[in-house]
C-alpha positions, 0 to 999 in steps of 0.5 A: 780610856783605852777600852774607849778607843777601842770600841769607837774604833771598832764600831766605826769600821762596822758603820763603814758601808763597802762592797767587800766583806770585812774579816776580823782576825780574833788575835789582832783584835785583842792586840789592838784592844791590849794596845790601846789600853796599854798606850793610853794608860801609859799617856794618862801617867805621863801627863799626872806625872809632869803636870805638877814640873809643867805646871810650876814653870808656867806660874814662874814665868807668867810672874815674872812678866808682870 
């Protein structure tokens, strides 16, 4: 998920059209790829891990509405 972040984000900004020159700096591209993986594999665990707690509380309340 993270690699696919990264690369939408990084083709996104080659498809940009400007007048100026773009420069890419190698260091802050591997820590924005490094980042994104990192930030999107700790989202994708939190949601596993509190799907169940959430879960099992909506199913509680709508029970208890009928």
């Amino acid at each position: 998920m993270g690699s696919g972040i990264a690369t939408m984000h990084y083709t996104g900004m080659e498809a940009m059209r400007l007048s100026g020159m773009c420069h890419f700096s190698s260091g802050l591209v591997t820590l924005s790829v490094v980042l994104a993986i990192v930030i999107s594999l700790v989202a994708l665990w939190l949601t596993f891990y509190f799907r169940n707690d959430v879960k099992g509380k909506w199913q509680q309340n709508s029970r208890a509405q009928c």
